[in-house]
C-alpha positions, 0 to 999 in steps of 0.5 A, a space after each residue: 518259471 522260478 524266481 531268483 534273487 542274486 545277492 551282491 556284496 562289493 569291497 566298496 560303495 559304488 556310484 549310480 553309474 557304476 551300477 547300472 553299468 553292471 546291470 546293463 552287462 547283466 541284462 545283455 548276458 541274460 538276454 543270450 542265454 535266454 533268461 530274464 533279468 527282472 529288476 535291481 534293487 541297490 544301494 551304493 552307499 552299502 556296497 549292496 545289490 540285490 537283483 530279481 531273474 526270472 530263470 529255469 535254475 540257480 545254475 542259468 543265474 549263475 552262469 548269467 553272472 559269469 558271463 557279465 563278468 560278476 561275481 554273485 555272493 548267493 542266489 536264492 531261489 523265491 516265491 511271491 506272495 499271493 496276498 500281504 
């Protein structure tokens, strides 16, 4: 199944807590439509969060979002490198 980064750019800097607030609501949605929510990569400070889904489609990603109530500024379809 194809990875997927979502990239997050919030009006503000937000708390540890207030970010994985999101991301709880995140993995819940995930969870009902099936996909699978990998990891979050965040920084606060910067208003920033980038999060890993192992999904069929940018549109399942998308739909994941919506549902948690999130809005996603790009997803990004990728690939693993197989040696760095």
């Amino acid at each position: 199944m194809p990875f997927f980064i979502g990239v997050h750019k919030f009006p503000q800097a937000l708390s540890d807590e207030e970010i994985e607030g999101k991301w709880a609501k995140y993995k819940q949605s995930c969870a009902t439509l099936g996909i699978k929510p990998v990891k979050l990569h965040y920084n606060g400070a910067k208003a920033s969060a980038f999060c890993e889904t192992e999904a069929s489609s940018e549109e399942e990603v998308t739909k994941a979002h919506e549902a948690a109530g999130l809005t996603v500024d790009e997803v990004i379809e990728t690939k693993a490198a197989a040696k760095i």
